[in-house]
N, C-alpha and C positions, 0 to 999 in steps of 0.2 A: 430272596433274602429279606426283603423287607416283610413281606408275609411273615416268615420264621420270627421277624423279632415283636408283629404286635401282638399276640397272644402271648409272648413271657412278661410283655408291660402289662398286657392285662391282670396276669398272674398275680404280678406281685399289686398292681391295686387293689384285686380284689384279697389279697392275703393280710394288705395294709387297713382295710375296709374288716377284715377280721379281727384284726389286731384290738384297732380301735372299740368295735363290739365286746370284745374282751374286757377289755379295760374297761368300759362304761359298765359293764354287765357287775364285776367285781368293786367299783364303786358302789353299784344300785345297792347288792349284797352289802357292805361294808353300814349303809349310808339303814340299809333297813332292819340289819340288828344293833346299830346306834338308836334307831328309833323303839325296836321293841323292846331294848336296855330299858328304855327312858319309859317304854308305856309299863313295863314290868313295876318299875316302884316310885311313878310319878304320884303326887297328891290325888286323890278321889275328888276332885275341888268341883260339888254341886252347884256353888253359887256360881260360876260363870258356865258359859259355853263357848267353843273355838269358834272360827269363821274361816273361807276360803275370801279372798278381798274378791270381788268382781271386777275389779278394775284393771289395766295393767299395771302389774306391776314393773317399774324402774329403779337400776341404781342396785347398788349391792350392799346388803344390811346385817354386820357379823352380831349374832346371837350367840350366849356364851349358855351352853346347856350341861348341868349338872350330871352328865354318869360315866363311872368308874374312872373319876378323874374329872377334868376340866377338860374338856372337849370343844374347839372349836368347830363350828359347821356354819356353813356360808348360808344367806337367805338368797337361792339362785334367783334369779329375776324368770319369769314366765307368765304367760300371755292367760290370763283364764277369765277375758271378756265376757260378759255377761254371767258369769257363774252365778251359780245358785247362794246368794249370801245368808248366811245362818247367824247375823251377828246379833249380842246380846238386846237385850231389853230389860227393865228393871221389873216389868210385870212376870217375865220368864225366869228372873233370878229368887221371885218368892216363893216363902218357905221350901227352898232347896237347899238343905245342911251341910256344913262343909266338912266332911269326914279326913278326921285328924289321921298324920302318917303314923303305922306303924310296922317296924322291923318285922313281926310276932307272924307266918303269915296265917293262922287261925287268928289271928285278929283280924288281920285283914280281908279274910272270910267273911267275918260278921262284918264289917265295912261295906262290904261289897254285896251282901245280902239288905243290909239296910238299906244302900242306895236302889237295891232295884224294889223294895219296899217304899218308897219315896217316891221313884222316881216313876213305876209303872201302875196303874187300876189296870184291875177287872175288866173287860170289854165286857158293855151290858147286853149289845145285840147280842141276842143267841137265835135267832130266824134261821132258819133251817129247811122250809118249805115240807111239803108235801110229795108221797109219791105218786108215782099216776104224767097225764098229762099237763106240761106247764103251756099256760093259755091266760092274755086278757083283755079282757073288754074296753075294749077303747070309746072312752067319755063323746058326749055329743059335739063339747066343743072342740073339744081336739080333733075331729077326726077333719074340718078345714085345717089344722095344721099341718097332719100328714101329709091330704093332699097337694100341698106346698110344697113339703121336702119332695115329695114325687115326681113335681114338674123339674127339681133338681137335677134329676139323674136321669142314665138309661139304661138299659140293659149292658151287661158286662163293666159295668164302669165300678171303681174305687171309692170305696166312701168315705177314706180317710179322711179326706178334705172337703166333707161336707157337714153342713153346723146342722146338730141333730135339736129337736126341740125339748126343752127339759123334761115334759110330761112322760118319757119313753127311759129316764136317767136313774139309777138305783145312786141314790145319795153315800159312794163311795168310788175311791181309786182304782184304776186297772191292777196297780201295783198293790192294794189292800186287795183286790179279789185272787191276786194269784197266790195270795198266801191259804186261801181256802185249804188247798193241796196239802195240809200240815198238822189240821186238827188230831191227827190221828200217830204223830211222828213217833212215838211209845211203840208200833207195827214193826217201824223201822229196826230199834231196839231189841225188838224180839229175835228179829231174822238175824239179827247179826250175830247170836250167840249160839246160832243151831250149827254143829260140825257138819251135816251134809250140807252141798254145794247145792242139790236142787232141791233140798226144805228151803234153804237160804232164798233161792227165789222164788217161789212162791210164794214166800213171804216179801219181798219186795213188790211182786206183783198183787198179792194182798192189799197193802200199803197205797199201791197206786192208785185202786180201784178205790178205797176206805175219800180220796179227796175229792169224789164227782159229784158227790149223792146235794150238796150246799147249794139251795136254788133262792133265788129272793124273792120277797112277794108280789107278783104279777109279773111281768115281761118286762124287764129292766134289763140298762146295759150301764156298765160305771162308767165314770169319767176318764175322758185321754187322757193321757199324763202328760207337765209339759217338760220339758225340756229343764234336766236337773232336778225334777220333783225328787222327793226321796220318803222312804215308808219304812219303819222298824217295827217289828212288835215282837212276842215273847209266848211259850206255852211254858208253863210248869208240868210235872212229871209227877207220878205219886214216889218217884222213888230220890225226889227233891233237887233232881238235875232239871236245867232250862235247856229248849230248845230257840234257838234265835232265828229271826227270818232278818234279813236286811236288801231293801232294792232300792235299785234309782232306776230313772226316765236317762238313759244315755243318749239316745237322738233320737230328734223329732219326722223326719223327713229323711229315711222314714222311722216310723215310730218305733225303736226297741225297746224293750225291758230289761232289765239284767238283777240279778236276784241270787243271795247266798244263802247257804242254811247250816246253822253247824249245831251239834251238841257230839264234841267229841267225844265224853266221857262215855255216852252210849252207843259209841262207836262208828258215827256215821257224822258225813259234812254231803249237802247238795249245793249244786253250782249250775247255773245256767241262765242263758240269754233266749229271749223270743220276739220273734217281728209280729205284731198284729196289723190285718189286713183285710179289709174285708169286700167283697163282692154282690152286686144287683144284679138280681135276674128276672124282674118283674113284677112276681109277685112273692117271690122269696130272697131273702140277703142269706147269705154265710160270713162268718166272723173265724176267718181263718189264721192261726197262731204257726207261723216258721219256725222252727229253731228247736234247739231239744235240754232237756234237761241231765244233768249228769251225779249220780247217786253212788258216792264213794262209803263202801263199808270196810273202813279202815283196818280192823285185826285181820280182814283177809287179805286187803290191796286188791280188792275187784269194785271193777266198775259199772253199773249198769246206767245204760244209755237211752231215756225214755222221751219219745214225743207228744202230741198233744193232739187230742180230737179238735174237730173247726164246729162252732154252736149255729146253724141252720133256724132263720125263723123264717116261716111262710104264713099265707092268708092277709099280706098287707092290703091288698086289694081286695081279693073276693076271699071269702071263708072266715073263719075264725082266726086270731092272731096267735099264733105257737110258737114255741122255741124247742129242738132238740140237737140229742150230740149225733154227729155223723164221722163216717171218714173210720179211717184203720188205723191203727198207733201201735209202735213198737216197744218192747221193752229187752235191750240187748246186753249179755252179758259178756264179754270176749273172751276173760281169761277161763270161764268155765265152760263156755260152748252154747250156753241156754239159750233160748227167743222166743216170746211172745209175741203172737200177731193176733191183736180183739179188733175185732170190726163192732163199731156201733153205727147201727143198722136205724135208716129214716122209716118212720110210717108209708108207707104204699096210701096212693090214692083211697083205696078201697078197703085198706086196712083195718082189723078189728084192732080193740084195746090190749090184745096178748102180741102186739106189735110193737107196743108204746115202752121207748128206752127200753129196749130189746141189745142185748150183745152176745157176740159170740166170737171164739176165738181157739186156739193151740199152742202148746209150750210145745217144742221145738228141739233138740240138740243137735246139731249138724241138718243133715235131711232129713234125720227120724223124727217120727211125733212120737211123743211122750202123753200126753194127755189133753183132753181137748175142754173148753171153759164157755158155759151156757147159763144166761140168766139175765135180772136186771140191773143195769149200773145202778138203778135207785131203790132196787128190792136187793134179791135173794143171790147168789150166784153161787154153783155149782161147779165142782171139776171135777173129772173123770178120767180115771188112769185109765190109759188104752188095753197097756198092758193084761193088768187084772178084770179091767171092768167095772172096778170099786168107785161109787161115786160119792162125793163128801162135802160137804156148804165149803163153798175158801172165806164167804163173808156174808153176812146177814144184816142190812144196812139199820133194822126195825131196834136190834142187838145195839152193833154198834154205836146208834147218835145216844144212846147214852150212856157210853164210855169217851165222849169226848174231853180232851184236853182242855181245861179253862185258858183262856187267852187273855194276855195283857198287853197296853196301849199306852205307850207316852203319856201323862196328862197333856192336854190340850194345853193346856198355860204355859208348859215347861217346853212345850215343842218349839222347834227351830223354826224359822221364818219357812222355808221350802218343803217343811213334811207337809204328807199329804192332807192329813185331819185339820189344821192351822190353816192354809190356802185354800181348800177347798170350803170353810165352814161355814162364810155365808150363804153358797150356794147351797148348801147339804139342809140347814137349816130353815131356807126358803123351800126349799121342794117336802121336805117332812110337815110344813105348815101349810106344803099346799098352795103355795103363792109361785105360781108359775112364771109373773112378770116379774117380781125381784130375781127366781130365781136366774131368768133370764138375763137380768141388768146382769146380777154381779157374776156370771159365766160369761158373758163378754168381754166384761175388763180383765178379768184373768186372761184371756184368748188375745184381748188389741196387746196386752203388757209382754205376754209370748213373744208376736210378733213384730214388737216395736224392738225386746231384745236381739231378735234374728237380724232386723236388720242392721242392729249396732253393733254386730260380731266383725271382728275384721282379722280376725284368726279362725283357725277350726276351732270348732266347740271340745274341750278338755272334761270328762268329767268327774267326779269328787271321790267314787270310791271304787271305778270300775273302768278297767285299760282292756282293751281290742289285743287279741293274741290269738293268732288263727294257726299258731303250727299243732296244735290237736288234729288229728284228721279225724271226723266221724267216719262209720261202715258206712260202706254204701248205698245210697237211698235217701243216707240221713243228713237235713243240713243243719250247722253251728253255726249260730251268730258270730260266737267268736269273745266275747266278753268274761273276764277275768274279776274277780275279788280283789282289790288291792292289797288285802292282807287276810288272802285264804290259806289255811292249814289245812292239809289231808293229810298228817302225819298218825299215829295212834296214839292215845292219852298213855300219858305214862305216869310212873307210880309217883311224881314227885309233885306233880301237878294237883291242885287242891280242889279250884273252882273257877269254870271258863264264865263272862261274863262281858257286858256290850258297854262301852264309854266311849260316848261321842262316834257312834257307827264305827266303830272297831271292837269286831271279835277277838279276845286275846285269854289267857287264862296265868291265875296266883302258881306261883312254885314255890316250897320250901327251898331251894337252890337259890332262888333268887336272894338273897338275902342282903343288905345295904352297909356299906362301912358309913362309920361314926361319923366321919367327917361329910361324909354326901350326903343322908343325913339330917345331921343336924342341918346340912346348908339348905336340903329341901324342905325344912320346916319352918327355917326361917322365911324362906320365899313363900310356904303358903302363909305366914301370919303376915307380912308386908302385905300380899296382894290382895288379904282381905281389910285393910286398913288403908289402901293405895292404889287407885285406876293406874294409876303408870305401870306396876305392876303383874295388874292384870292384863295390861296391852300384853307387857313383856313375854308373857306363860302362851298369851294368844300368838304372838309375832312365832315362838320359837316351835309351835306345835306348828302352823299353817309353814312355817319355812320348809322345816321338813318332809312336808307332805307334799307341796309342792316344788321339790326338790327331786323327789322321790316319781313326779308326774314328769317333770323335766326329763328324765330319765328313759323312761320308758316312750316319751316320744321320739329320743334318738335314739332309743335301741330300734324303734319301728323303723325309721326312716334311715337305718345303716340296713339292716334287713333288705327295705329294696332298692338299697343299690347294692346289696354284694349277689339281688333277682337278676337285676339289671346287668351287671358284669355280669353272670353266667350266662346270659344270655346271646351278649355280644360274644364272650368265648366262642361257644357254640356256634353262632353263625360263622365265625372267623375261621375255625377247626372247618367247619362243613366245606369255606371255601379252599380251605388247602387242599384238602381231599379231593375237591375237584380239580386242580390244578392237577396233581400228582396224578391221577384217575385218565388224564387227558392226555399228557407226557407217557405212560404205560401204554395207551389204546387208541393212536394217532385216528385211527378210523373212527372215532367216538367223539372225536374234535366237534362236530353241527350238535351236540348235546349238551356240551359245556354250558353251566350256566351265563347269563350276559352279563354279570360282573365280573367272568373270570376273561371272558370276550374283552371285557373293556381295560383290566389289565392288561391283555395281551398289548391295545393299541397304545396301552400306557408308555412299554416298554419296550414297540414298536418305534415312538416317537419321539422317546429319551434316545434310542440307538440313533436314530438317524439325526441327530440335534449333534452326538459324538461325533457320526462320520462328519459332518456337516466343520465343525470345531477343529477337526482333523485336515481336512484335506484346505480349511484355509490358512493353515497354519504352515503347510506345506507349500503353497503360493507364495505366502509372506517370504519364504525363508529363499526361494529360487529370485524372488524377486530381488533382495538385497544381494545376493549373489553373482546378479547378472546388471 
């Protein structure tokens, strides 16, 4: 009996544990089209910037926020120790314009064209490397420093956590190199508006292959990210749409990246997280990337699901110093059946020069090959339909670098304390001068200031634009980080939307729909002319942006942690079900009794020892009663 009734208590906890989910889940939604309300037709206000506090916050702080009415929304209190602070400076507020509200949304257009005229330059590196083999020469002095780091490690060990010397460091972000992958995103563009399914990917696989060929000059590796760094930048399009890249450093230990990419008007958003890790083996390391990237071409609703070659440098010790791509990478599409398998192929000991950045590979549909793909990531590459035997260039890399996308960059003066050009610049600026010992000083303080934050965490690490969300399952083989855009769209552009654009690391886009009553307003005009004549003001605009965001974090950390516990009840269910069934199993098949599990054994003596406790209870009750009798 008692067996029967703990699995209906479980029940209804875990139904109560749904409930609850529910409810929070319907909050989150409520709490994040109050906020896209508000990002839809808040001031363009260039002179400040928002902040996450670092601190804990305490105490509950009501914010009165202007849209469709007066809306109350609470400032929930949440823990985001050590976070990454982005907060103003009066050097980062110059010449930043403050672009006045208007109803009109083709004014707003121009608003929003100006700000990213203002607000982004040109990126002047355009380095691009050579093709052939990438190899260099290691200086006299440094090669005592190598041998340093050497005596560091051993074979098969992780070099995550060992401090590289700057002479070996390409003066940029891990988070700025992964956007390498994007010079070309206009490919992307193309593929999305061909009606077959397999033009469609090959041009995606086009696309993939279009972001390897970017080498930097001599053997460099970029910088870790630390913990909450964060990286924006921007491609224009000849046909005057922008493509945006947005990442953060989400944890350190171990190291992920998490990284979005939208230009929906062209029909496409990518999404994805990657662990870097890398490996000694002597005289060679590998620089091996986990996780996979996720490529949504929105007019179709397909997905392709790509991972990541691991960079291989050998001859640290004896030979010449090389770097190349190894390893097989996928490119999966589910809902059309496609797959890509490219192996890029290392040089052989003995290997000639028609070795070097060599790949090869087959498009796939079920277990048929469709066509197979031979060439170099950094030259020419080839495909060839099986079928016909027709062979055709899929990409010509000599072509393509110049049809690249010009790229744009935060100014540096306008950037947030935690972007990566900002925090990294003394160092980037000592190693371009050549100064190996400063650059050394100031990559240490960056690294003790890491550390010193780790240890003053007394909560888990939150971070700023990017929540953990692991019910995607990858196909098999392949693994997900698991990291989410806080405010990703994979919906399709639709016709009322004018121009998608980046304020304050959110992607969001102008609508003619949106349109503002007189009274909200004028009242949000008044609040931009106060806050630019009034710091209290400008807290106010800051307090009421960061409440909701971090409200909105709040959120999704008790959605995680309702999550496993209604793991957790399912879990217990199941064990609980498993032992009824032994019970009943054993009751059925008396002869089966020496098999019973020993918890169902130790019921039995449970309820061996409750009986006899009864008789026991019984038969002195029966003595009592002869006794008064007698």
């Amino acid at each position: 009996m008692t067996m029967d009734v703990e699995p209906e208590m479980l029940r209804r906890m875990k139904d109560k544990g749904r409930r609850r989910s529910s409810i929070f889940s319907l909050l989150k939604r409520k709490v994040g089209k109050q906020s896209s309300d508000l990002s839809s037709f808040h001031t363009l206000d260039l002179g400040r910037k928002y902040s996450v506090d670092s601190a804990i916050h305490t105490g509950m702080e009501e914010v009165f926020i202007p849209c469709n009415g007066d809306v109350l929304i609470p400032n929930v209190s949440a823990e985001l120790a050590g976070a990454a602070s982005d907060t103003d400076s009066e050097a980062s507020r110059q010449g930043m314009p403050v672009v006045s509200l208007s109803a009109d949304p083709l004014a707003r257009k121009r608003e929003v064209l100006s700000r990213i005229e203002s607000l982004y330059v040109e990126d002047p590196d355009r380095e691009i490397g050579v093709a052939g083999e990438l190899v260099e020469e290691v200086a006299e002095e440094n090669k005592s420093l190598l041998w340093f780091l050497l005596k560091q490690v051993r074979p098969g060990m992780d070099l995550s956590k060992v401090v590289l010397p700057t002479f070996i460091l390409e003066p940029r972000s891990f988070l700025d190199k992964l956007s390498d992958n994007y010079y070309h995103a206009d490919l992307l563009g193309q593929a999305q508006i061909l009606e077959d399914p397999y033009q469609r990917f090959k041009g995606v696989l086009r696309w993939y292959l279009s972001g390897l060929y970017r080498k930097p000059k001599g053997l460099k590796k970029p910088y870790n990210p630390v913990l909450g760094e964060t990286f924006r930048c921007c491609w224009r399009h000849k046909n005057d749409t922008y493509t945006y890249y947005i990442a953060e450093q989400v944890s350190h230990h171990p190291p992920v990246s998490a990284f979005y990419v939208s230009n929906r008007k062209d029909g496409f958003v990518i999404e994805g997280s990657l662990l870097a890790r890398s490996k000694f083996y002597g005289n060679s390391t590998s620089a091996i990337l986990e996780g996979c990237a996720r490529i949504h071409l929105l007019n179709w609703g397909e997905t392709y699901i790509t991972t990541a070659p691991y960079a291989h440098c050998k001859g640290i010790v004896i030979g010449t110093l090389s770097m190349e791509l190894g390893g097989k990478v996928h490119i999966i599409c589910q809902e059309t059946g496609f797959q890509a398998d490219v192996e890029f192929k290392l040089r052989s000991f003995l290997g000639g020069a028609d070795q070097t950045n060599a790949i090869s590979g087959r498009i796939k549909r079920g277990k048929d090959t469709i066509a197979t793909v031979e060439g170099y990531w950094d030259g020419r590459i080839d495909i060839k339909d099986k079928k016909t035997g027709e062979e055709t260039s899929l990409l010509d890399v000599s072509v393509l670098k110049e049809q690249r996308l010009p790229r744009y960059l935060v100014d540096v003066d306008k950037q947030q304390e935690w972007e990566s050009q900002r925090l990294w610049i003394k160092v980037s600026e000592a190693i371009t001068s050549e100064d190996q010992v400063l650059a050394t000083e100031q990559k240490t303080i960056i690294e003790e200031a890491q550390r010193a934050r780790a240890r003053n965490l007394v909560t888990t690490w939150t971070p700023r634009l990017f929540h953990s969300d692991t019910r995607a399952v990858p196909p098999e083989g392949i693994i997900d980080q698991g990291w989410i855009y806080n405010h990703t769209n994979t919906s399709p552009w639709q016709p009322e939307e004018i121009i998608e654009y980046e304020d304050d690391f959110i992607i969001t886009s102008i609508k003619t729909g949106a349109s503002m009553g007189t009274s909200n307003e004028a009242r949000l005009r008044e609040l931009s002319h106060r806050a630019s004549d009034s710091e209290s003001h400008d807290d106010l605009a800051r307090r009421s942006k960061t409440s909701t965001r971090t409200l909105k974090q709040t959120l999704h950390s008790i959605d995680s942690t309702l999550r496993e516990q209604s793991i957790a009840i399912e879990r217990l269910t199941k064990s609980v079900e498993m032992l009824n069934e032994g019970q009943r199993a054993a009751s059925f098949h008396p002869q089966n009794v020496a098999r019973i599990p020993t918890a169902s054994h130790s019921w039995d003596l449970f309820g061996g020892f409750v009986l006899a406790m009864v008789l026991q209870a019984l038969l002195n009750w029966i003595f009592h009663q002869r006794e008064q009798r007698d």
